[in-house]
VEXDREN-2710 file (C-alpha; in Angstrom, 1 decimal):
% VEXDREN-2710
k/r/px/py/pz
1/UNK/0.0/0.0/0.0
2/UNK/2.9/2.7/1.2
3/UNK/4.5/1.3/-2.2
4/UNK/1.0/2.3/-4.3
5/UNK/0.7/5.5/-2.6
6/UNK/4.4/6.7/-3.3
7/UNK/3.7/5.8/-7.2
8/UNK/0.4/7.7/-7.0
9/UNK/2.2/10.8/-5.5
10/UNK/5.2/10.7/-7.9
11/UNK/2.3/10.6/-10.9
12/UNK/0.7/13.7/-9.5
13/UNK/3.8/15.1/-8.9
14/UNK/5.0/14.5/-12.9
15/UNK/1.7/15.3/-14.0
16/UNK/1.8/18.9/-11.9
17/UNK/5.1/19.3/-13.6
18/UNK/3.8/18.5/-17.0
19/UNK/1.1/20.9/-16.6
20/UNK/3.6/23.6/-14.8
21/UNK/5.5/23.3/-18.6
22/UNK/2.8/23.2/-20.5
23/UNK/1.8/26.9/-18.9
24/UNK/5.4/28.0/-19.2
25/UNK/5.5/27.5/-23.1
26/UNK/2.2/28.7/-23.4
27/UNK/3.2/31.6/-21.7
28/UNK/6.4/32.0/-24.2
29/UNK/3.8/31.7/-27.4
30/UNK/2.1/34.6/-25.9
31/UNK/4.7/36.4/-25.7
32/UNK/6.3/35.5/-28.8
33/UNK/2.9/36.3/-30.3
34/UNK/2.5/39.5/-28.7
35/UNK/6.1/40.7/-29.7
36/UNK/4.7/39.8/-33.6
37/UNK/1.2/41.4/-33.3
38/UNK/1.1/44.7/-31.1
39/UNK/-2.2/46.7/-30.7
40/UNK/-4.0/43.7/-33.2
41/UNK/-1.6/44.7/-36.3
42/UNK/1.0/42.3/-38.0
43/UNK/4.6/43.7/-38.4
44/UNK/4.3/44.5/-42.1
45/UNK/7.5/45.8/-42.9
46/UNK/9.0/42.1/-41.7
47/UNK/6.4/40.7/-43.8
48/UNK/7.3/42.5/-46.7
49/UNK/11.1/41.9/-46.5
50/UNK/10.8/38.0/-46.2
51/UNK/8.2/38.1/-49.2
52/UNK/10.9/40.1/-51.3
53/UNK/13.3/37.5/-50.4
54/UNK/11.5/34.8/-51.1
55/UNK/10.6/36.2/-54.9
56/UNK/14.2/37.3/-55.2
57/UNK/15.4/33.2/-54.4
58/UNK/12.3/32.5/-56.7
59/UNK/14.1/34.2/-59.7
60/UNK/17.2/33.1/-59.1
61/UNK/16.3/29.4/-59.3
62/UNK/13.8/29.7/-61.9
63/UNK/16.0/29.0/-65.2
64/UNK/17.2/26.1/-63.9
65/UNK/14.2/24.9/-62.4
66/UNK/12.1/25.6/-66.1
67/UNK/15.2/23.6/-67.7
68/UNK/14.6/20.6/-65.4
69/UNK/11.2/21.1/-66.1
70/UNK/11.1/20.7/-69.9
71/UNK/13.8/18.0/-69.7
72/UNK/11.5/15.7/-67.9
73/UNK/8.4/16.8/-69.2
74/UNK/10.1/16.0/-72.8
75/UNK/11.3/12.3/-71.6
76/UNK/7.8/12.3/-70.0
77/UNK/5.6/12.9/-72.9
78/UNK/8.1/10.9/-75.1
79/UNK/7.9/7.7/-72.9
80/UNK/3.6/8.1/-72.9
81/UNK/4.0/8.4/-76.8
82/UNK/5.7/4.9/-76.4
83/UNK/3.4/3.2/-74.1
84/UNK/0.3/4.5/-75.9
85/UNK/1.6/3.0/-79.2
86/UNK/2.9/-0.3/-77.3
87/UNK/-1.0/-0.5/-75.5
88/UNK/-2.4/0.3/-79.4
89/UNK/-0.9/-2.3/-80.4
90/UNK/-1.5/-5.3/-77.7
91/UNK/-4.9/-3.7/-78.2
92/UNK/-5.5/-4.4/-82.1
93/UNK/-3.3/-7.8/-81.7
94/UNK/-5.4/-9.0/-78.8
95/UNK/-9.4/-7.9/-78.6
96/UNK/-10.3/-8.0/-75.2
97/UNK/-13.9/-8.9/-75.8
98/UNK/-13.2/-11.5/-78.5
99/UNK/-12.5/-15.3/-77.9
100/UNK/-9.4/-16.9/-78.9
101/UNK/-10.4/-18.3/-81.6
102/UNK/-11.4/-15.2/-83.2
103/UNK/-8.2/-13.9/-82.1
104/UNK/-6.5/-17.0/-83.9
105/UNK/-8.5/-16.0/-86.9
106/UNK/-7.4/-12.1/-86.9
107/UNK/-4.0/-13.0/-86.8
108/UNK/-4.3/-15.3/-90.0
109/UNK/-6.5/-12.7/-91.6
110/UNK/-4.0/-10.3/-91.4
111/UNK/-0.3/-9.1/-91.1
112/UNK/0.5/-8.6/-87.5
113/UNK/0.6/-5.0/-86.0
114/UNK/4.8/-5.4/-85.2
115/UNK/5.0/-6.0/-88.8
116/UNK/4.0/-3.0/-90.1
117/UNK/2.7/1.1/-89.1
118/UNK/0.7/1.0/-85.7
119/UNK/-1.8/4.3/-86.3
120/UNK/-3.0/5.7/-83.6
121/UNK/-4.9/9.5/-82.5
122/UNK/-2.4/12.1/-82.1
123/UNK/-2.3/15.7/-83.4
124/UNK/0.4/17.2/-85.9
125/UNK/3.5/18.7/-84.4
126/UNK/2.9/22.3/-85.1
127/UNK/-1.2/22.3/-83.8
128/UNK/0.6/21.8/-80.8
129/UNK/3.4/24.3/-80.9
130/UNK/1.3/26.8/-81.9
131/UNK/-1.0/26.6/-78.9
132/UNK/2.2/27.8/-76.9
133/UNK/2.0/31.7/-76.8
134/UNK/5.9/32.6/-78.1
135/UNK/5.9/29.5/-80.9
136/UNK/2.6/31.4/-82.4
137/UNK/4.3/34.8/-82.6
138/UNK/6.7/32.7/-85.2
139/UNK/3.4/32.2/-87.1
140/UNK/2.4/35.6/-86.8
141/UNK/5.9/37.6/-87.9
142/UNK/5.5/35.2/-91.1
143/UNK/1.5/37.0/-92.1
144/UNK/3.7/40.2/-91.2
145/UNK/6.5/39.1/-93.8
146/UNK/3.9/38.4/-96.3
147/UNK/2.1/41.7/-95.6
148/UNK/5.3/43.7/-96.3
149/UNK/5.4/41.6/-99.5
150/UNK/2.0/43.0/-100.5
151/UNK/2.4/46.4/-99.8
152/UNK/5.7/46.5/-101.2
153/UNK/4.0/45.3/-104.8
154/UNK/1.3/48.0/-104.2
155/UNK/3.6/50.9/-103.6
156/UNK/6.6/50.0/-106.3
157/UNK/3.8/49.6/-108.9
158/UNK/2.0/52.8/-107.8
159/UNK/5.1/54.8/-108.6
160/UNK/6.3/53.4/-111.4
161/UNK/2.5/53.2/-113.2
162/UNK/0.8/55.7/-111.3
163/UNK/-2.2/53.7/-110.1
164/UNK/-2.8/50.4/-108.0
165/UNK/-1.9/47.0/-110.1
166/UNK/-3.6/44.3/-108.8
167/UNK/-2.6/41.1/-111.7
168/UNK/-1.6/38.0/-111.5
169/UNK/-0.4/37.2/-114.1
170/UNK/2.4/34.6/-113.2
171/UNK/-0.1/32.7/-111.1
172/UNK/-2.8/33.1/-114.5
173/UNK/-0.1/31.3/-116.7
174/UNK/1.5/28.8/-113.8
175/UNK/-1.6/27.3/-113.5
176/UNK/-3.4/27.8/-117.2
177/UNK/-4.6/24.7/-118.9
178/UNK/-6.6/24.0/-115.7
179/UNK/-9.7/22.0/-117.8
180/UNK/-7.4/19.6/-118.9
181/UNK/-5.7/19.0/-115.5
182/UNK/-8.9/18.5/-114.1
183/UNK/-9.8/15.9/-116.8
184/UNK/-6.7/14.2/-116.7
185/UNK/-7.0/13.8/-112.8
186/UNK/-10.6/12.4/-112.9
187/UNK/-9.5/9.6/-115.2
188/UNK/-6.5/9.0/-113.0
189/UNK/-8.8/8.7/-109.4
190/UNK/-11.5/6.8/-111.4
191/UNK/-8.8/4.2/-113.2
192/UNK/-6.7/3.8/-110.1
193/UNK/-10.6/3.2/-108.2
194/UNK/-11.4/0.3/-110.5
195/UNK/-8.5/-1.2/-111.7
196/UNK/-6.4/-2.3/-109.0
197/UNK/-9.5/-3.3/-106.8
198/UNK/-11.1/-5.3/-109.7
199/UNK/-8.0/-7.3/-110.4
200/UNK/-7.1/-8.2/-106.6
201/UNK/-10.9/-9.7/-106.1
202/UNK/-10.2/-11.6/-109.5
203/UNK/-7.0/-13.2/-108.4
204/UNK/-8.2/-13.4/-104.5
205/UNK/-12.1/-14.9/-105.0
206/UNK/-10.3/-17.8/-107.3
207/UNK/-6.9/-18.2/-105.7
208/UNK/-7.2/-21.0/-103.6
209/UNK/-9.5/-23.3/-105.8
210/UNK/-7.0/-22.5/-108.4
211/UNK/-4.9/-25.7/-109.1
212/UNK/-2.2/-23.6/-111.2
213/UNK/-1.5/-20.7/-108.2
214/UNK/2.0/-19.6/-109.4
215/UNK/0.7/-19.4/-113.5
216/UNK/-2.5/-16.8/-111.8
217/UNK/-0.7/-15.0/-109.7
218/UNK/2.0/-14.0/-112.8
219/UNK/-1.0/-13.5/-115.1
220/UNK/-3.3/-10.7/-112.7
221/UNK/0.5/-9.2/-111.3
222/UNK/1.6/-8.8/-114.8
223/UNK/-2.0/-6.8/-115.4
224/UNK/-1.5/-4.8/-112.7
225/UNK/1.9/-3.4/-113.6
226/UNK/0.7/-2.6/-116.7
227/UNK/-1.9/-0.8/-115.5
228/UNK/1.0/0.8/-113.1
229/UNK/3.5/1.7/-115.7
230/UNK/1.7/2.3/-118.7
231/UNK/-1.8/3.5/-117.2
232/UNK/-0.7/5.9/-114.3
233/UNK/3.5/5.6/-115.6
234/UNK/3.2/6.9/-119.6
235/UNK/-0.2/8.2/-119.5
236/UNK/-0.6/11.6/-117.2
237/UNK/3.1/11.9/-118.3
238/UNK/2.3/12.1/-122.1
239/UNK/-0.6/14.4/-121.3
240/UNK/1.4/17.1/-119.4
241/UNK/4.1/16.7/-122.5
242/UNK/1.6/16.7/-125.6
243/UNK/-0.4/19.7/-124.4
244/UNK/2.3/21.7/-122.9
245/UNK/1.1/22.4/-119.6
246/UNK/2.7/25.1/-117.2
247/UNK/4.3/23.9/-114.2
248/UNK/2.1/24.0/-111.6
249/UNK/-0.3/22.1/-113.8
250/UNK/2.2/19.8/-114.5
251/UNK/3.1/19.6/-110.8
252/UNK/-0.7/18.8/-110.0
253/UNK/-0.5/15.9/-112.4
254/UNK/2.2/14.4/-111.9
255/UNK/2.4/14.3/-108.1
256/UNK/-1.1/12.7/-108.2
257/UNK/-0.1/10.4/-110.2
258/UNK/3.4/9.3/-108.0
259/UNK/0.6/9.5/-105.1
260/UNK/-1.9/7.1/-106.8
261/UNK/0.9/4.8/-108.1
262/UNK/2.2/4.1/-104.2
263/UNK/-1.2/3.9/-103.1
264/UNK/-2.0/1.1/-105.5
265/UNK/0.8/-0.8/-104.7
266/UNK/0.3/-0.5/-101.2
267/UNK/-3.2/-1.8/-101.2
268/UNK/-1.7/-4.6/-103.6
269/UNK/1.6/-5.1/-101.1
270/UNK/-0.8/-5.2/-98.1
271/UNK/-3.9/-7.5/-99.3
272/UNK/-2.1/-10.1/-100.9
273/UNK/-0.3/-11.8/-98.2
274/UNK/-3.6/-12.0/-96.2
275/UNK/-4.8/-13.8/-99.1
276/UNK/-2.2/-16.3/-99.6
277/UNK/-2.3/-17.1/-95.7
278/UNK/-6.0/-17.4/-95.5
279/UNK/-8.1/-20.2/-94.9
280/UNK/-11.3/-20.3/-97.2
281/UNK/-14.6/-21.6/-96.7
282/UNK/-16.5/-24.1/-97.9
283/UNK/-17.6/-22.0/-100.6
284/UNK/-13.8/-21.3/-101.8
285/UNK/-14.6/-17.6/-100.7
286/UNK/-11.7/-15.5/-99.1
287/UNK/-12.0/-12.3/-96.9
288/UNK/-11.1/-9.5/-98.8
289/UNK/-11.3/-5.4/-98.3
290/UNK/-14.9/-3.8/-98.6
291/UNK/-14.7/-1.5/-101.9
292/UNK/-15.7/1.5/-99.0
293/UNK/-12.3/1.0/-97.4
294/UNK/-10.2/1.2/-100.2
295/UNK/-12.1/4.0/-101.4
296/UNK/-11.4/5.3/-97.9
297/UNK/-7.6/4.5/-98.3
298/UNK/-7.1/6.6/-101.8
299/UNK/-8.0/9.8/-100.0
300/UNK/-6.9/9.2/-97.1
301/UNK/-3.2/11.6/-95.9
302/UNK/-1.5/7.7/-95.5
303/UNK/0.3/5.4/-98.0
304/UNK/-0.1/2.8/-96.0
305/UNK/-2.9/0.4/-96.6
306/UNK/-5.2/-0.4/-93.5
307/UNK/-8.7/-2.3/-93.3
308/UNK/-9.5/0.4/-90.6
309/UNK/-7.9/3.1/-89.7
310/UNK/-8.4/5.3/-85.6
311/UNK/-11.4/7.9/-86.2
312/UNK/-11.8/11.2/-84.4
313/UNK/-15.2/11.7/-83.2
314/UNK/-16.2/14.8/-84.8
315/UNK/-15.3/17.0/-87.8
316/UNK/-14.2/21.0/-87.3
317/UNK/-15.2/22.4/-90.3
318/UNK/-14.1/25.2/-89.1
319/UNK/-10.5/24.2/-88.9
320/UNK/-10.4/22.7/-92.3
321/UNK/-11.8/26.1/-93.7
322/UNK/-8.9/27.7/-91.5
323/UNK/-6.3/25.0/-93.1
324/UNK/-7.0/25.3/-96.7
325/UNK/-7.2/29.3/-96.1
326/UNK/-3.2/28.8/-95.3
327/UNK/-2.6/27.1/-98.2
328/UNK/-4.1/29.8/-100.2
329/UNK/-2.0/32.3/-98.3
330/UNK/1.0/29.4/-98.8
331/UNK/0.5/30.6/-102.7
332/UNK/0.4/33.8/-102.4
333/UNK/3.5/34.2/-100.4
334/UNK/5.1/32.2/-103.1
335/UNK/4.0/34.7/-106.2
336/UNK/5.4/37.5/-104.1
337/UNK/8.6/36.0/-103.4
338/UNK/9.0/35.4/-107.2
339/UNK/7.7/38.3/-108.0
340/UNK/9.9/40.7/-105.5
341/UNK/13.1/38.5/-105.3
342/UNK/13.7/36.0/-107.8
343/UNK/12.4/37.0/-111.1
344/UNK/14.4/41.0/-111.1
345/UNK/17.4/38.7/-110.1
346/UNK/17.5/36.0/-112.5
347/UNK/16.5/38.0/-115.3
348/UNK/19.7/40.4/-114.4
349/UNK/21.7/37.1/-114.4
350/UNK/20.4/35.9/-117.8
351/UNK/22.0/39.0/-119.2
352/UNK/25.4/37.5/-118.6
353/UNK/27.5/34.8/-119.7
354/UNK/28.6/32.1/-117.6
355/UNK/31.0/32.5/-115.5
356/UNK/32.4/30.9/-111.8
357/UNK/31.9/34.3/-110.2
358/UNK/27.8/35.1/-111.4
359/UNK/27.2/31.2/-110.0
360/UNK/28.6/31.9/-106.9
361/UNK/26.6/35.4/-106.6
362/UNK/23.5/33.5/-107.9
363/UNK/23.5/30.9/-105.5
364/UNK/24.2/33.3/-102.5
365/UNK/21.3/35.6/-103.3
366/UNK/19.1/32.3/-104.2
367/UNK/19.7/31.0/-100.4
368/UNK/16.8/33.5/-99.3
369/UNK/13.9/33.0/-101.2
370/UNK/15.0/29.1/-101.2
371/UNK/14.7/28.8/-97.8
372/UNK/11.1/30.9/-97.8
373/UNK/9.9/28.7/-100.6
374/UNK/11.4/25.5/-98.5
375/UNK/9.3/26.3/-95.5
376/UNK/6.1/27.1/-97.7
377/UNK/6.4/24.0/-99.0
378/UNK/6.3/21.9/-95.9
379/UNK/3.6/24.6/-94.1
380/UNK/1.1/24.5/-96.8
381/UNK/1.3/20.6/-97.9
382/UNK/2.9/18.2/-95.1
383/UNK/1.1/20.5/-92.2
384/UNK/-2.2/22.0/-93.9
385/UNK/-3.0/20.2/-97.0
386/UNK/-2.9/17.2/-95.1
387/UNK/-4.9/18.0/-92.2
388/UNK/-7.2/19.3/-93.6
389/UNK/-8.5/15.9/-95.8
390/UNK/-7.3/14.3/-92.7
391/UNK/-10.3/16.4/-91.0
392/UNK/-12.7/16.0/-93.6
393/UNK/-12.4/12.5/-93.1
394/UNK/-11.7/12.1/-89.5
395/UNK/-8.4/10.6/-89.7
396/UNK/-6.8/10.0/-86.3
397/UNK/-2.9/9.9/-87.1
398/UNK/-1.7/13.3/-87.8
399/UNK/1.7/12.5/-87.4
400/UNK/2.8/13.3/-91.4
401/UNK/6.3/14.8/-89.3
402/UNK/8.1/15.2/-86.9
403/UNK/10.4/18.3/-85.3
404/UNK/13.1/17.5/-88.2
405/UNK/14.3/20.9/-87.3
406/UNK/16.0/19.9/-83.9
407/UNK/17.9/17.3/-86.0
408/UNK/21.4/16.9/-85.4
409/UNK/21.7/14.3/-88.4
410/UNK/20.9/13.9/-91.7
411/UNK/19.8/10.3/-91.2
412/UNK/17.2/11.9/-89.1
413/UNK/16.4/14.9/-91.0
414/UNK/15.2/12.2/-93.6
415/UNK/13.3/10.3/-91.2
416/UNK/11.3/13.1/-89.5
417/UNK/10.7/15.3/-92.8
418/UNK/8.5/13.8/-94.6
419/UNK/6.3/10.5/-92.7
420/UNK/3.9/9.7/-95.3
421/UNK/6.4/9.0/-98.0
422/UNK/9.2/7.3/-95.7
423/UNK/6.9/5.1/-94.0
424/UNK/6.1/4.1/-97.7
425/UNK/9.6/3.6/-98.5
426/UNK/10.8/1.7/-95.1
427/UNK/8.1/-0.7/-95.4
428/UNK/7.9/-1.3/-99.1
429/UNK/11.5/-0.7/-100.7
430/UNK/14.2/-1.0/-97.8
431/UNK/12.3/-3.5/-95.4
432/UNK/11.1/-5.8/-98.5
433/UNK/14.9/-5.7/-99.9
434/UNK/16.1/-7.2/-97.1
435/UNK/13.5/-10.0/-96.6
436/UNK/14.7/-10.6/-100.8
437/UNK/18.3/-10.5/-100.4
438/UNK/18.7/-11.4/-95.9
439/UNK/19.5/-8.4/-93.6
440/UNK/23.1/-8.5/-94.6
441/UNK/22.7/-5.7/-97.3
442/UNK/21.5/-3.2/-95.1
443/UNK/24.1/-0.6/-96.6
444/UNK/22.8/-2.1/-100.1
445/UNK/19.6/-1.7/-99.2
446/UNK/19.7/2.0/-97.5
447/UNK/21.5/3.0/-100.9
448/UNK/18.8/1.7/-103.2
449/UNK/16.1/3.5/-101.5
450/UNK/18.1/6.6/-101.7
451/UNK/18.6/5.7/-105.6
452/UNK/14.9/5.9/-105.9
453/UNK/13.9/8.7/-103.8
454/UNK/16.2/10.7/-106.2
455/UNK/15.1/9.1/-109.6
456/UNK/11.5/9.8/-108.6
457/UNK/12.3/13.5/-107.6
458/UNK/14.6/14.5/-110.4
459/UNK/11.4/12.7/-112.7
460/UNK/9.1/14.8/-111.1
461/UNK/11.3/18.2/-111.7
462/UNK/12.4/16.9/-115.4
463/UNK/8.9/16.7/-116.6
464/UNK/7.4/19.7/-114.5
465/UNK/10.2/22.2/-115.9
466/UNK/10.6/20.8/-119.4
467/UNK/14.4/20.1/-119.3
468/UNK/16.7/17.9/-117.9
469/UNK/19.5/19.1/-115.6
470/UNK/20.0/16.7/-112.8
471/UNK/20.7/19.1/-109.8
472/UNK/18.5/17.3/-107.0
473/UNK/19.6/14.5/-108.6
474/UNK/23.2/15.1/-107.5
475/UNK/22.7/16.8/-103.9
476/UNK/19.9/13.9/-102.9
477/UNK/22.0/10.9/-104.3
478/UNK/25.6/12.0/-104.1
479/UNK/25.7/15.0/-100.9
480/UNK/22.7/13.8/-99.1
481/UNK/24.1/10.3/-99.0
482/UNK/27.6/11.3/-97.7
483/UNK/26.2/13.6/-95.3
484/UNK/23.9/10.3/-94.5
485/UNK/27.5/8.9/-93.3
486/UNK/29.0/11.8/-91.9
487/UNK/26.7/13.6/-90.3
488/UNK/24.8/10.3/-88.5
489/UNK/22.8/9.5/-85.6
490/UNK/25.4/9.5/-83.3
491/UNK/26.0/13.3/-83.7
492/UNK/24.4/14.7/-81.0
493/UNK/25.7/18.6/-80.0
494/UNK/23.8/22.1/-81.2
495/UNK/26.5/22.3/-83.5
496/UNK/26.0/19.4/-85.3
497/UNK/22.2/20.8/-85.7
498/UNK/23.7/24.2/-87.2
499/UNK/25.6/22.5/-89.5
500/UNK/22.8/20.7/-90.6
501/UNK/20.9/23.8/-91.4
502/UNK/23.7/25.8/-93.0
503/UNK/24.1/22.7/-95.3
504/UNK/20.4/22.9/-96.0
505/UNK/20.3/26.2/-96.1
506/UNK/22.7/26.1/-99.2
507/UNK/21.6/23.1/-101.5
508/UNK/17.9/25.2/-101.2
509/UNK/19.8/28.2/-102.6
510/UNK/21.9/25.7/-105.4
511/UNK/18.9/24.5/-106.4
512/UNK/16.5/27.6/-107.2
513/UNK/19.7/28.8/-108.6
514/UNK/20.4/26.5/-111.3
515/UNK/17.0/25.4/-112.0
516/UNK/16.3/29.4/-112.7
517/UNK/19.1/30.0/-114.9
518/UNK/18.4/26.7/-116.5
519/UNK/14.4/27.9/-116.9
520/UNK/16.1/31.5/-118.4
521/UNK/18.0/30.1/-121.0
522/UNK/15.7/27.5/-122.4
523/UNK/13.3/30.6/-123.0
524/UNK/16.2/33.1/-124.1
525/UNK/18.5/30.0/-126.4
526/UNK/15.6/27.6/-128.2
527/UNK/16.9/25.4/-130.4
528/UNK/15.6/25.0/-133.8
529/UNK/16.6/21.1/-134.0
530/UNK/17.5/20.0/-131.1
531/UNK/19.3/16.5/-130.8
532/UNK/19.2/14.2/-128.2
533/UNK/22.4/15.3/-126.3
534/UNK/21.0/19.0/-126.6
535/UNK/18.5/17.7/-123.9
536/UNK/21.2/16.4/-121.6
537/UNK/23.4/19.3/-121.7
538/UNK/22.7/22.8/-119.6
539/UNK/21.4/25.0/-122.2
540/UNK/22.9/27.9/-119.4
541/UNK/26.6/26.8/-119.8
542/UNK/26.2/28.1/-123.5
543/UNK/23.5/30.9/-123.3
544/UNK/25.1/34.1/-124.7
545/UNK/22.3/36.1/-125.7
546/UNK/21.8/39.4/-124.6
547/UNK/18.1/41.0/-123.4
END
């Protein structure tokens, strides 16, 4: 009991000393609280001076802080980009609400999703950039440039005629003949609509009850390139040539008919081996591609062949008015550059004779309007054009690019510039060369496919322009490969990326150079009989007359 009772009075006594504390700091909080607040007002000048401290730290640590920022938010969005495309495409591979069974079936009815382009929804680059405040001001100095272009025209023909002179004539003649381009383009779409869908169901509906597969197959490919080379190959070509349309007409034809000619095949490349590795019914009947989807495919902004393709929900009318709008402002920038820079200039250099020094002042003053023309061109087509169809039709993938200007490599430049055509050419030239010749020959193969990206673009400018002088030829097959090698992947610095751009920079300006003088002379030096090595040769080299 004593034992209990000296416990219970040692409790009371801690407790009373716990409470005693507790009053002493209480008392200290009052008084520290009192020393901070006197007659019920805060100290504001202490206030004051630790909120200007804490802004001034703010500042100093914000650069670094926004750099760590938009490293990790880069790696961040880069990595969802990757696991959005991987999720895609376990998606499409495995249907969570079919059986597997039908999943068996899918895979037999179709190539596999790793063996080819995974689509999926995502916006183009620049809708993106542009929704950033300082990126848009870009956007906006350009309208300003072209603005300045406009008034410029308005003010120099004022004073020299005395009155506002509002013609177009270089756009009048560029694009004259416009009947016949519209002709010649209907019986392309319709052709390319009937022709290469009518002979696949032929060979695919009798393929497997076919007891001579090998003899069919030879007999409905050898059609179809037919149709390819003569059909879409000879035909628009002969048409531009006979009736001696003006470039941009010609340009209309005959990149619609490059664009129809690799949409055919893909369709053809894609279908076939889903027929071959089908197994038909009773009835001997195959699964092939409802005539809607192909339809689909030869408008859709893809060369690549799918039975279905991601959909956005909705269409924004709005934004394809907005988009074709640009391109119309695209074409107009264009005249104005012509009309302001490079037509005064090249007509003063057709005046000359050829010589080292005139080339090199050409090519300097073409670098300019090269590079305006060379951001027109992927602005108005690869960003506008294309969005806008892909809106009319609600096509999810708007990736036709990516930021090729933050390359540091040529290899990549190619990649990222242009994603409708190199998806083409990966899949169907370099990646179907190696499954011919084993994966080996990957040097072989990289240098065919840049053997016939240049033959197709050198085709395109021989038959737009009227002559032959193999300028993008040379810098595409001969420079643009080396710098390939040179300037590779595994340059990373900001200097690499500079050199990337002055080299760019100057092939733009070598090319609207030579190409101009070339344009001058066949217009200042015809030929009355002209052999066959007078076409090979630049008429500009020898052009000595005098305007």
């Amino acid at each position: 009991m004593v034992g209990e009772d000296n416990i219970s009075v040692r409790n009371r006594r801690s407790a009373y000393s716990t409470t005693e504390k507790d009053d002493v700091s209480r008392r200290h909080e009052e008084d520290w609280s009192f020393s901070k607040f006197s007659n019920g007002r805060v100290d504001v000048d202490h206030v004051i001076t630790k909120k200007m401290q804490l802004l001034a730290e703010a500042e100093r640590l914000k650069p670094s802080f926004m750099k760590g920022i938009d490293s990790h938010f880069s790696e961040f969005v880069d990595g969802l980009v990757s696991k959005s495309t991987l999720l895609e495409s376990s998606i499409s591979a495995f249907p969570t609400t079919c059986s597997e069974k039908d999943v068996y079936k899918a895979k037999d009815s179709r190539a596999p999703p790793e063996h080819g382009k995974v689509f999926v929804v995502r916006k183009s680059l620049l809708d993106e950039l542009f929704e950033v405040e300082h990126i848009r001001t870009i956007y906006h100095m350009f309208i300003a440039f072209l603005i300045l272009f406009i008034l410029s025209t308005l003010v120099i023909d004022f004073i020299d005629e005395g009155r506002f002179v509002l013609e177009f004539d270089l756009l009048v003649y560029a694009f004259g003949k416009f009947s016949i381009v519209t002709l010649t383009w209907l019986c392309m779409a319709l052709s390319t609509v009937a022709v290469p869908f009518g002979l696949f169901c032929q060979w695919a509906q009798g393929y497997h009850g076919s007891s001579h597969k090998t003899v069919r197959s030879l007999f409905f490919g050898t059609l179809f390139m037919l149709f390819q080379i003569v059909g879409l190959g000879l035909g628009p070509t002969c048409v531009a040539l006979y009736y001696d349309l003006p470039p941009a007409s010609r340009f209309i034809v005959i990149l619609e008919q490059v664009r129809l000619i690799m949409k055919a095949h893909s369709f053809i490349r894609e279908n076939i081996p889903r027929v071959r590795s089908s197994r038909p019914q009773k009835t001997n009947s195959v699964q092939i591609p409802r005539f809607s989807q192909y339809l689909y495919f030869l408008f859709a902004p893809t060369l690549i062949y799918r039975d279905e393709y991601p959909r956005t929900p909705t269409r924004r009318w709005s934004y394809v008015a907005t988009k074709f709008a640009q391109v119309l402002g695209s074409l107009f920038y264009t005249y104005y550059i012509f009309m302001r820079i490079c037509i005064p200039t090249y007509r003063n250099y057709s005046q000359e004779p050829f010589s080292p020094r005139g080339l090199v002042l050409c090519i300097f003053h073409s670098i300019l309007p090269g590079v305006l023309i060379f951001f027109l061109i992927f602005f108005s087509f690869l960003h506008c054009w294309l969005n806008a169809f892909a809106e009319m039709l609600r096509f999810g993938d708007r990736m036709f690019y990516k930021d090729w200007w933050n390359s540091t490599s040529y290899a990549n430049y190619y990649r990222t510039w242009n994603i409708v055509v190199h998806d083409w050419l990966y899949y169907y030239a370099y990646r179907d060369f190696l499954g011919f010749f084993g994966k080996k020959f990957k040097s072989t193969a990289m240098l065919s496919v840049f053997a016939v990206s240049a033959a197709v673009h050198e085709y395109v400018l021989t038959v737009c322009f009227g002559f032959f002088y193999p300028v993008m030829f040379c810098l595409f097959m001969f420079f643009g490969m080396l710098f390939n090698f040179i300037i590779n992947d595994q340059r990373k610095g900001s200097i690499w990326n500079v050199i990337m751009w002055t080299s760019l920079f100057l092939g733009q300006g070598m090319m609207l150079c030579f190409y101009s003088q070339e344009w001058y002379a066949h217009r200042y030096c015809p030929l009355k009989n002209p052999t066959f090595l007078d076409y090979l040769k630049p008429r500009s080299w020898t052009c000595l007359k005098k305007i």
